[in-house]
C-alpha positions as CSV (number, residue, x, y, z in Angstrom):
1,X,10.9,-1.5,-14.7
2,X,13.4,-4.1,-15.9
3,X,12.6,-7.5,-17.7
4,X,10.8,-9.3,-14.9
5,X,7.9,-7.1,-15.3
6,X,7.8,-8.1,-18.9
7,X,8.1,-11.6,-18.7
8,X,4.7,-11.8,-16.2
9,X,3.0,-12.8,-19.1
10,X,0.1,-14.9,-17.9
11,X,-3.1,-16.4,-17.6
12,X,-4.5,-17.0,-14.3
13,X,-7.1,-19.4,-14.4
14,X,-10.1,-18.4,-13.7
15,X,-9.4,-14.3,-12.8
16,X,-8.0,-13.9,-16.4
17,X,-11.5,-14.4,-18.2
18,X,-13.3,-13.3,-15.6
19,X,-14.4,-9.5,-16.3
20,X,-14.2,-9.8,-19.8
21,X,-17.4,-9.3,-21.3
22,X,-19.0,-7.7,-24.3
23,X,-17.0,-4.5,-25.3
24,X,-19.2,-1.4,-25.9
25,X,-18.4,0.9,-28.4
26,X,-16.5,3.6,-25.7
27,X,-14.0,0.7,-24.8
28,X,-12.7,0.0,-28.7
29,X,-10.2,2.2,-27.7
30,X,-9.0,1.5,-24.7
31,X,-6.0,-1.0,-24.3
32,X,-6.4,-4.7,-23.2
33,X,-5.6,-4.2,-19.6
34,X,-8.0,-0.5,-19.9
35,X,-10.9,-3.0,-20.6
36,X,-10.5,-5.3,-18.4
37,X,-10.3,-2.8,-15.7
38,X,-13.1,-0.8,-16.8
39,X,-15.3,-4.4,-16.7
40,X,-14.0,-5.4,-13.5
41,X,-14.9,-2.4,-12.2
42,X,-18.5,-2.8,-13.7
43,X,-19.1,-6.0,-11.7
44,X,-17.3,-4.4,-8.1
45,X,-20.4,-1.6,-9.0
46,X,-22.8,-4.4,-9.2
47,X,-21.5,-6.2,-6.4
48,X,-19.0,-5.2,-4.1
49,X,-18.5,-7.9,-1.8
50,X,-17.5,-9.6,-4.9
51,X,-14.2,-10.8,-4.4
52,X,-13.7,-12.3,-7.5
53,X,-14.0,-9.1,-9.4
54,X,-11.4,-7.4,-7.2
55,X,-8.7,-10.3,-8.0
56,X,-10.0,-9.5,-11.4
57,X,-9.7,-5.6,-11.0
58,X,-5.8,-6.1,-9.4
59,X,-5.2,-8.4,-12.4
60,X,-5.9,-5.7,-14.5
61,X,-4.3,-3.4,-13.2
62,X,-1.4,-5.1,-13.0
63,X,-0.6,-5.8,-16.6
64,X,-1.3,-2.1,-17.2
65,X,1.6,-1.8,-14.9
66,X,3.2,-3.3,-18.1
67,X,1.8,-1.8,-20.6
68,X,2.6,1.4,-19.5
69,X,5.7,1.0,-17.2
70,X,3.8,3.0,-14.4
71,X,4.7,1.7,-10.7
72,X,1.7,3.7,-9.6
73,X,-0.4,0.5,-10.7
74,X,0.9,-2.1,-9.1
75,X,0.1,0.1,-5.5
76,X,-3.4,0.6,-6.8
77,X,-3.6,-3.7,-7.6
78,X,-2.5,-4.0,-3.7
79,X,-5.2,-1.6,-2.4
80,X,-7.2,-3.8,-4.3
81,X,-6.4,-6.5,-3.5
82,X,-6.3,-6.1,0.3
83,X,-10.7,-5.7,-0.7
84,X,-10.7,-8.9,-1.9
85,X,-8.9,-10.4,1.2
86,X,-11.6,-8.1,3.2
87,X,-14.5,-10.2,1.7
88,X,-12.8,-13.4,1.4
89,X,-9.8,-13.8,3.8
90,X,-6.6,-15.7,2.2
91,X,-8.4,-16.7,-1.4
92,X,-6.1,-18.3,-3.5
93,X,-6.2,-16.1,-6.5
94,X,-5.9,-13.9,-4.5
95,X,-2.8,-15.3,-2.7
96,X,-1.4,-15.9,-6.6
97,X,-2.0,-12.1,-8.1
98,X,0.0,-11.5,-4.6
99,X,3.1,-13.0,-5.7
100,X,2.5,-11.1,-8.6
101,X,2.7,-7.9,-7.4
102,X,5.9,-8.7,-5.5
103,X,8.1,-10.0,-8.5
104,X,6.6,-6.6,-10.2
105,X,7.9,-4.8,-7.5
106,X,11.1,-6.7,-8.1
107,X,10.9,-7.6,-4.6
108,X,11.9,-11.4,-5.3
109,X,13.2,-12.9,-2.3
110,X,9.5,-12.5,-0.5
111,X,8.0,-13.6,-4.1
112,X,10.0,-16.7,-3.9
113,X,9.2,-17.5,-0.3
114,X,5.4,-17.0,-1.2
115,X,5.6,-18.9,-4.1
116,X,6.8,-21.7,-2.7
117,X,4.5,-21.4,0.3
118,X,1.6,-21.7,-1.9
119,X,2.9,-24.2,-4.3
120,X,3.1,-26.7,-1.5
121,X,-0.6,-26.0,-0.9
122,X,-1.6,-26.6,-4.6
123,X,1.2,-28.4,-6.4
124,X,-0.4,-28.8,-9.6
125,X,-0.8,-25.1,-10.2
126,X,1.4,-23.9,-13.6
127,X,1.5,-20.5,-13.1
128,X,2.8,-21.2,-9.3
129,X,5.7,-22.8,-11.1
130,X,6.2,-19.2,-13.4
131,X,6.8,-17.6,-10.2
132,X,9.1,-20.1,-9.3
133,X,10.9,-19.4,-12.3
134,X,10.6,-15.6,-12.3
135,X,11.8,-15.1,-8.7
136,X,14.7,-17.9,-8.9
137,X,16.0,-16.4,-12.7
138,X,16.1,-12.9,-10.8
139,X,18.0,-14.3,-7.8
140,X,20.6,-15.9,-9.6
141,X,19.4,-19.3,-8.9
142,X,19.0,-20.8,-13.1
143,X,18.7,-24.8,-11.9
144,X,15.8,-24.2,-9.9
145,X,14.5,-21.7,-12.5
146,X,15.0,-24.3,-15.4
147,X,13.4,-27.0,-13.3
148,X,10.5,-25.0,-12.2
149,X,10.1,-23.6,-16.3
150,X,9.8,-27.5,-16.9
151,X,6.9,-28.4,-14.4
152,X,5.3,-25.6,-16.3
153,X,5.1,-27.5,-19.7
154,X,5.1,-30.6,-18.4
155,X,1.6,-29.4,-16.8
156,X,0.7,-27.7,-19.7
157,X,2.3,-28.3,-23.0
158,X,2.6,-25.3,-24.9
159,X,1.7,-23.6,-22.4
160,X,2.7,-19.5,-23.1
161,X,4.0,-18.2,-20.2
162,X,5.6,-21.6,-19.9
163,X,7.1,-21.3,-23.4
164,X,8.2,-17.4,-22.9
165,X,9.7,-18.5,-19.9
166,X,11.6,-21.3,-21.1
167,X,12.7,-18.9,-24.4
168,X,14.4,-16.5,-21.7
169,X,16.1,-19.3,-20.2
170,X,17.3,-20.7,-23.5
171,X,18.8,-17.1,-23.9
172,X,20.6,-17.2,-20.7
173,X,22.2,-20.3,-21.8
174,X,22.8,-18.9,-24.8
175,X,20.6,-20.7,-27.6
176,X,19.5,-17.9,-28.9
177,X,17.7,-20.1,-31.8
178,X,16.0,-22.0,-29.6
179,X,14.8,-18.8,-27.8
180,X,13.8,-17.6,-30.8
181,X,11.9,-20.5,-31.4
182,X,10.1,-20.8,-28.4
183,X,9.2,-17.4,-28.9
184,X,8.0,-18.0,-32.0
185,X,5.6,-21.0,-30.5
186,X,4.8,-18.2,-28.0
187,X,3.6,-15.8,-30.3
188,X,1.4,-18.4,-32.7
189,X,-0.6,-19.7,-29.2
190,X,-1.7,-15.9,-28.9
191,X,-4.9,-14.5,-29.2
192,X,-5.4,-11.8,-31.6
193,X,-7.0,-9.8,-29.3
194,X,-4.1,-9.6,-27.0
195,X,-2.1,-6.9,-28.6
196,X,0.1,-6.6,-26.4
197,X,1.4,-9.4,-25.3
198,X,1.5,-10.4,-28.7
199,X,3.8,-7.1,-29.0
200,X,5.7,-7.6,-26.1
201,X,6.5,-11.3,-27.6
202,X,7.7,-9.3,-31.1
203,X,9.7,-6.9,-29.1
204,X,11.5,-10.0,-27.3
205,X,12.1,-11.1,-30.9
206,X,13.9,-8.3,-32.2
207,X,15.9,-8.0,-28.8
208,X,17.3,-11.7,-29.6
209,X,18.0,-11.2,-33.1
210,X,19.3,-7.6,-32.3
211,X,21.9,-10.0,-29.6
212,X,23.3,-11.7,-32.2
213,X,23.9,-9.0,-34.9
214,X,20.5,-9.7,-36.9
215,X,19.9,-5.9,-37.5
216,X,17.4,-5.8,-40.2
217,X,15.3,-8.8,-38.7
218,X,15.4,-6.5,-35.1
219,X,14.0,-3.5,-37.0
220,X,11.7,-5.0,-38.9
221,X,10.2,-7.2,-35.5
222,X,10.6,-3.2,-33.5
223,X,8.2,-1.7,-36.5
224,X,5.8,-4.6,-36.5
225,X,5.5,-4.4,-32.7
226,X,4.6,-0.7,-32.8
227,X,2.6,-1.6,-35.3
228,X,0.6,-3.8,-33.3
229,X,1.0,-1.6,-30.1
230,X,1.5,2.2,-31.1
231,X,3.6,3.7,-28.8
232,X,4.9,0.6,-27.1
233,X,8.0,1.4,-24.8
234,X,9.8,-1.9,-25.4
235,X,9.7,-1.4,-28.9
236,X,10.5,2.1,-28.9
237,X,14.1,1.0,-26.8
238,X,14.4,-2.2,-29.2
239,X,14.2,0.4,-32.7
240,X,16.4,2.9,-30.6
241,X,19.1,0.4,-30.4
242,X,19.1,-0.5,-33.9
243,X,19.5,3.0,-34.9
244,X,22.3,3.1,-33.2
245,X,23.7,0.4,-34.5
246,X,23.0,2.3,-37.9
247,X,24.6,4.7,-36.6
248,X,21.7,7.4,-36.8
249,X,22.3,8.9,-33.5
250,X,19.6,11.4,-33.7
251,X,16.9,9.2,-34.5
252,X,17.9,7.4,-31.7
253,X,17.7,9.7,-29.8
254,X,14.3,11.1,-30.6
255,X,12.6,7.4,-29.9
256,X,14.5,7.7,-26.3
257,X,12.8,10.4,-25.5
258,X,9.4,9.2,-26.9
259,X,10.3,6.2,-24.5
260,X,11.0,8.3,-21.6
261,X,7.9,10.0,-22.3
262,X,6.1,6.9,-22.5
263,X,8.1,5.3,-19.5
264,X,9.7,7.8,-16.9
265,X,12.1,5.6,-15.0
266,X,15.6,6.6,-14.7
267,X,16.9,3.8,-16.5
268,X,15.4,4.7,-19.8
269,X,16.9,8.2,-19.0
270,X,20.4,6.9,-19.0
271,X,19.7,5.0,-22.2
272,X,18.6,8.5,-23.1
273,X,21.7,10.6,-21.9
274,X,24.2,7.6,-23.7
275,X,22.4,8.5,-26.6
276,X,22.8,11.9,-26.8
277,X,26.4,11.5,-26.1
278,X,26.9,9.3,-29.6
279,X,24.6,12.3,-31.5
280,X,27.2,14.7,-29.7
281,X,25.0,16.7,-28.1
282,X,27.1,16.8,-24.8
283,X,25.6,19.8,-23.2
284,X,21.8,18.0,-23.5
285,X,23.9,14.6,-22.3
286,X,25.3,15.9,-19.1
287,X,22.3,17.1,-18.2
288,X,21.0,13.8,-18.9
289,X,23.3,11.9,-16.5
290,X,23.2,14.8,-14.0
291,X,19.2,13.7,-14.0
292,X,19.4,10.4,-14.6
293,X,21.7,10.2,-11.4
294,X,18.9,12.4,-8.9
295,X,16.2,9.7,-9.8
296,X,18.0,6.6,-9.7
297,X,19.9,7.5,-6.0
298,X,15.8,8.1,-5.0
299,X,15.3,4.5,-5.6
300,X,18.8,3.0,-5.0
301,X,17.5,1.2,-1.7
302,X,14.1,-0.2,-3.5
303,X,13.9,-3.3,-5.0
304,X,12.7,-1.5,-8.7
305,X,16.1,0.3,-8.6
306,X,18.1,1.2,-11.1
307,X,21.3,0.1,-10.0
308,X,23.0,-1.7,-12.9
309,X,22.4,1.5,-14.8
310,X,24.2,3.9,-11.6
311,X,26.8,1.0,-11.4
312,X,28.0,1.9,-14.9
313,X,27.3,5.9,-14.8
314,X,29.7,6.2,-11.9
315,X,31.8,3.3,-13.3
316,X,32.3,4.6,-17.0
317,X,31.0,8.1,-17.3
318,X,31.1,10.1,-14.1
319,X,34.9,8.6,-13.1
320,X,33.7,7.9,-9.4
321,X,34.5,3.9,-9.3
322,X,34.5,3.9,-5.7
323,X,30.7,5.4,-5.6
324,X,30.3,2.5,-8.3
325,X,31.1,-0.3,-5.8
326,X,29.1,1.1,-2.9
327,X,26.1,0.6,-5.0
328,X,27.6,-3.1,-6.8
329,X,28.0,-4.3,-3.3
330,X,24.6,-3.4,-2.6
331,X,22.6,-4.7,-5.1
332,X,25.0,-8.2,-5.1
333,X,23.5,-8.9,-1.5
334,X,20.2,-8.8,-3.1
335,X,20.8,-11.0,-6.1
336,X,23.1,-13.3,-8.0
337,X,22.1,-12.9,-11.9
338,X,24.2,-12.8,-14.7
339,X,23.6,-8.9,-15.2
340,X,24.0,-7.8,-11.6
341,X,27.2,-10.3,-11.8
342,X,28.5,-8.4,-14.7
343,X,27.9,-4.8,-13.0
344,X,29.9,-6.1,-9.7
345,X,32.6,-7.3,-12.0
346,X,33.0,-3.9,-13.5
347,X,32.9,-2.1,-10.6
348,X,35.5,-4.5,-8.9
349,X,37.7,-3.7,-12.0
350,X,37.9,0.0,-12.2
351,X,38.6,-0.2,-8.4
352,X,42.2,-2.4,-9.2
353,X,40.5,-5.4,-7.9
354,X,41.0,-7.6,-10.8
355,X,41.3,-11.3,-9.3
356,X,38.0,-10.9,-7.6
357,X,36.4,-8.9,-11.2
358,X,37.6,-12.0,-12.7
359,X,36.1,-14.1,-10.8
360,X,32.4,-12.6,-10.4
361,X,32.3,-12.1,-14.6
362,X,33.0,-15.9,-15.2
363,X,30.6,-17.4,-13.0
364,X,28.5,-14.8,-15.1
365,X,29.5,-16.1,-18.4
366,X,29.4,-19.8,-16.5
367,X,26.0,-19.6,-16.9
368,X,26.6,-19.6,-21.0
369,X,25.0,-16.0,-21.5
370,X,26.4,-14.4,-24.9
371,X,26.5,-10.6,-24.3
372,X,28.7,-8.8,-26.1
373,X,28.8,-6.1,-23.4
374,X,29.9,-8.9,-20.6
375,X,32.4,-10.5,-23.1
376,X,33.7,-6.9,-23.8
377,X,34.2,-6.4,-20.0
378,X,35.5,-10.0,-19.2
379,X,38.1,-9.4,-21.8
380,X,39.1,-6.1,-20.3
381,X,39.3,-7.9,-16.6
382,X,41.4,-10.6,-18.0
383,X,43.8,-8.3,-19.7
384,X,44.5,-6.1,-16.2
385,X,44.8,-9.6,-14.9
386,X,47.6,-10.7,-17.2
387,X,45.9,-13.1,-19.5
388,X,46.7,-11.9,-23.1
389,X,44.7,-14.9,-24.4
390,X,42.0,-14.9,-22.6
391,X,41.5,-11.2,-23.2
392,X,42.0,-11.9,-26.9
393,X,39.3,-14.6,-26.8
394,X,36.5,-12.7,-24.8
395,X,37.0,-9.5,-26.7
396,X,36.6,-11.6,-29.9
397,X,33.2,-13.6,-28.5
398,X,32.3,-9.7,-28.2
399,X,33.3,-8.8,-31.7
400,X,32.0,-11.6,-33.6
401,X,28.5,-10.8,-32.1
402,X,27.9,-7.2,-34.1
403,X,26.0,-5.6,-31.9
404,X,26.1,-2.8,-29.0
405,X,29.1,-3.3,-27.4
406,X,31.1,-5.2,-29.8
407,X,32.9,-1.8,-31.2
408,X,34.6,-0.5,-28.3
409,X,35.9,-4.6,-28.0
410,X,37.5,-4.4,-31.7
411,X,39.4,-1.4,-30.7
412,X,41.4,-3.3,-27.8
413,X,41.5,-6.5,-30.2
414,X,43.2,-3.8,-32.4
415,X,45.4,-2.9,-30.1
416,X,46.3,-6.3,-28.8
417,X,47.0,-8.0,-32.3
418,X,49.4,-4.7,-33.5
């Protein structure tokens, strides 16, 4: 599940309270989401043409989704949810938790067009506007997304899926301080209780300051998140990062694999197998990829796919550029972000088509994203195009940034300025 899933950090009106009750002693344990499934469920026993409580139960099940990275959730919050369209046809939080479950399901072109069928019903709805912003971010389409992120706070000042969403914006645009910052605004507004979001909110800081080279801050934000969350898969891939940027490969690798326990998709596998290739365990790493490639062709034609991830394996590892622009040119029809942008552009380039590569990676960087990856690969394009300068200042941006990509960049910047 990519960062979509994360970002669906919400309260929806009246569902969010509404099976939270006393907690007994059996459900100390259990995780936010665990409770307030196990409470919803209480009140679906007590009453089960209780609509209400099924909105409540899909909820629930939902943000387990997240805090476990399981798909299998989000089909059991639709079987749910269908229930509480059973007992009351069309109710709007039902409608809402809806829209949900499609952007979950990364399916954003029907969340958009639901969204904005609902919003028109009830204008004055914030988290209607989140959706907005969600499905509009994912599809390439940042104007709309910043204007629907506004509406939010406008609303409902301070607001925190407002201000989480406005954060990630910031960071496409590339203020990462003001992200940070927003983040930070994010994170003070949240209950206690609410471990994980408060840990997902930690994790986003660490993944900001890990952007812009801030490696001590990223590790210390990775521990306090698991901290907070044992276990958490985000933070697990944030601190798995920063080892490598330590260059302690085999710690790295270790928290992969706790991750890929943790979180079975096949893009945390290929963060996995990339790992094991820097520890230089290649035997373990090609098995990896051979793997990693099996799941993710499973789920090429979904809309949870692991595409930008395949895009690169056949791009950069596996030597097959033109299986690598088969799968660019399918996910491009479905969406226009920066990061599917990025993965065209790459695969454009390692098929000799460098005026359209160099194209599709500046609208990317257009949008005023600062990835060290993208300026590594935009410097790259520009050089097979002919444009020594450009090439020099792209693989610099990349450089100057200190973080994962920025070493392969000052090896060409080497090799351009000798």
């Amino acid at each position: 599940m990519k960062r979509i899933a994360a970002l669906l950090l919400l309260v929806l009106g009246t569902v969010a309270g509404f099976a939270q009750g006393p907690i007994t002693p059996a459900e100390t344990t259990l995780s936010p989401a665990e409770r307030s499934m196990a409470q919803a469920r209480k009140l679906i026993d007590k009453n089960p043409k209780d609509f209400e409580a099924y909105n409540a139960l899909a909820l629930a099940l939902s943000r387990r989704a997240r805090e476990t990275s399981d798909v299998k959730f989000y089909a059991q919050a639709e079987e749910t949810l269908q229930k509480s369209f059973e007992v009351s046809p069309d109710n709007f939080d039902g409608q809402r938790i809806h829209v949900w479950l499609l952007l979950g399901k990364h399916e954003f072109a029907a969340a958009l067009d639901a969204a904005k069928k609902l919003n028109q019903k009830v204008p004055d709805d914030v988290m209607l506007y989140g959706f907005l912003t969600d499905a509009n971010v994912e599809l390439g389409n940042y104007k709309d997304a910043e204007t629907a992120a506004q509406w939010m706070l406008d609303l409902k000042p301070g607001n925190t899926p407002g201000l989480t969403r406005a954060a990630y914006l910031r960071e496409l645009y590339g203020d990462i301080d003001g992200s940070l910052e927003l983040m930070n605004m994010a994170y003070q507004s949240t209950p206690p209780g609410e471990a994980e979001d408060g840990a997902w909110i930690v994790t986003q800081m660490a993944h900001l300051n890990l952007a812009i080279g801030k490696i001590d801050e990223a590790e210390k934000l990775s521990q306090q998140a698991l901290t907070m969350f044992p276990g958490y898969h985000y933070a697990l891939g944030n601190l798995a990062k920063v080892r490598i940027q330590q260059k302690r490969y085999d710690e790295a690798v270790e928290l992969l694999r706790q991750r890929y326990a943790a979180a079975p998709h096949a893009e945390n596998l290929y963060d996995l197998a990339q790992a094991l290739q820097l520890a230089g365990k290649t035997e373990d790493s090609s098995k990896a990829f051979a793997e990693f490639e099996q799941k993710s062709l499973l789920e090429t034609n979904r809309g949870d796919n692991s595409n930008h991830e395949l895009i690169f394996y056949y791009a950069d590892y596996a030597k097959q550029p033109e299986k690598a622009l088969e799968v660019a040119q399918r996910e491009i029809a479905r969406r226009h972000d920066v990061f599917t942008l990025d993965s065209y552009a790459w695969a454009l380039y390692e098929n000799g088509q460098y005026v359209e590569a160099r194209k599709q990676i500046e609208t990317a960087l257009a949008v005023g994203v600062r990835d060290a990856k993208m300026f590594r690969h935009a410097g790259e394009i520009a050089l097979k195009s002919g444009d020594k300068t450009a090439a020099e200042n792209y693989l610099r941006e990349a450089a100057e940034l200190n973080t994962v990509g920025s070493e392969q960049a000052r090896i060409t910047l080497a090799s351009l300025t000798r």
